[in-house]
N, C-alpha and C positions, 0 to 999 in steps of 0.2 A: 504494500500500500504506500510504503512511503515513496517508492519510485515513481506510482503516479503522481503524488503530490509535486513531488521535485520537477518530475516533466511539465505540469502546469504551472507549477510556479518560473520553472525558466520562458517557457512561451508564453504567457504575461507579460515577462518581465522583456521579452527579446517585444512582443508586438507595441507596449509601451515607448519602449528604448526607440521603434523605427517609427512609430505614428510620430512620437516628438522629436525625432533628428527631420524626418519630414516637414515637418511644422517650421522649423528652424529655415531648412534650406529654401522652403517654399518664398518663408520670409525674402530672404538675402539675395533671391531674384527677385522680389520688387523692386528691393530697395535703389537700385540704379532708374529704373521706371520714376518710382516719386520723386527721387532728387532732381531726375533732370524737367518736371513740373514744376519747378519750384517748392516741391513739398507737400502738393493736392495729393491727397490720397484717393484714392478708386471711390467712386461714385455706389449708391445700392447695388444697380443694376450690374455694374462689374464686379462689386466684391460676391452676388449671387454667382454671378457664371464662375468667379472662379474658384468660389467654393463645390460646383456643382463640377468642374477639373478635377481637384484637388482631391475630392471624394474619389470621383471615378479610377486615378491612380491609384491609390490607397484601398480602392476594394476591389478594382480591378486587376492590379501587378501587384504591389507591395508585400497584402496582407496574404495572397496566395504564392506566392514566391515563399514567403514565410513559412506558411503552414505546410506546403510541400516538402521543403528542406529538411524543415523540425523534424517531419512524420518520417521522413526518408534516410535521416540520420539517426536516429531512433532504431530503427530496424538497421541500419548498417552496421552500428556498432554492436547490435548483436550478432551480427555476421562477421564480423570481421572486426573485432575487441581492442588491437592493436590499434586501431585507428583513431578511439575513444580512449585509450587508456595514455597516451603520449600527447602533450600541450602542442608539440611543433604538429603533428599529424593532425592534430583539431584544427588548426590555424591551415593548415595546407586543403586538409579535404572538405572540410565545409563548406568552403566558399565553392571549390568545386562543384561539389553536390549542389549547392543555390544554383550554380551557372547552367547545370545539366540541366535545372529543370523551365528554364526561362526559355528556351524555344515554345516551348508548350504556353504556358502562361504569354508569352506576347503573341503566338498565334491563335490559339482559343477565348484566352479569358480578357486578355486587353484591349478591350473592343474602340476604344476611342484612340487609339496610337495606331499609325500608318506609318512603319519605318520607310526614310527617305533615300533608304541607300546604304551599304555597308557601315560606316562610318555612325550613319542615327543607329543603325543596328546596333553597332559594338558600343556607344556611348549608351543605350538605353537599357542592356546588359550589363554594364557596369553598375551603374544607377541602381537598376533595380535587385541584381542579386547579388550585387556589393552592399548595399543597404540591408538588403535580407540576413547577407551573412555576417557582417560586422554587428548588426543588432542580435544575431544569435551566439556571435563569439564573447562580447563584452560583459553581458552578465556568467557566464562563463567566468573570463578572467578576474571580474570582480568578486564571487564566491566561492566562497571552500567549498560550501555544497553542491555547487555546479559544475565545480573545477573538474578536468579530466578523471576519464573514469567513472564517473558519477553515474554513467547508463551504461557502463560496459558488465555483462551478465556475471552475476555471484556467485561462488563457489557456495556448494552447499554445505552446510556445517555441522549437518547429523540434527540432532536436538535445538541448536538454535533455529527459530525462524528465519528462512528467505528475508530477504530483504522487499519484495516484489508480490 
């Protein structure tokens, strides 16, 4: 039981980490826009639509980039233990595992992005399952509890309970 708990509390903690690194970034592409207005900021009408963007990224790529990755690292580590049980191999294959699954996610589920050509391609891959991944490595490196190993399968211990 406690494995599930840890699994949901990292995916909480990765979807929080990426909805507000989101928020941030979204910010700091304004910010060039209002400055060079002299400081107007977006009217209703614009801050609806680009709320009504901002969403669509977020529940269209971000948030399933996420939960693909999560779900898919989860069962790899059970497969293949090495790769969850060593920090440089988290930092290596995660982000991997995000990128594998971003053809899928920008072709199915990201309905409002129409890459421009290799270049949008490979920028919007980056974006989005470098975002996926870094919000799932950093709670990661910020908790003991998360820290590597922490989903790699447990030896059984006779009398004591599984961990799972």
């Amino acid at each position: 039981m406690r494995y599930l708990w840890r699994a949901l509390i990292w995916l909480a903690a990765s979807a929080g980490l990426l909805l507000a690194g989101f928020a941030v970034f979204a910010a700091l592409i304004l910010v060039p826009s209002v400055i060079s207005r002299g400081g107007e900021l977006p009217g209703p009408v614009q801050r609806d639509a680009l709320g009504l963007v901002y969403s669509a990224i977020a529940t269209q790529a971000l948030l399933p980039e996420l939960l693909l990755a999560f779900a898919s690292w989860l069962a790899l580590a059970r497969i293949v233990p090495a790769l969850e049980l060593s920090g440089r191999a988290l930092a290596i294959a995660l982000p991997l595992v995000a990128a594998a699954w971003f053809p899928l996610v920008g072709r199915y589920l990201f309905h409002i992005w129409a890459p421009g050509g290799l270049r949008d391609y490979a920028q919007t891959l980056l974006l989005v399952a470098g975002g996926a991944s870094l919000a799932l490595l950093v709670p990661r490196a910020l908790s003991d509890a998360l820290g590597p190993g922490s989903f790699a399968p447990q030896a059984d211990h006779g009398i004591v309970g599984r961990d799972e």
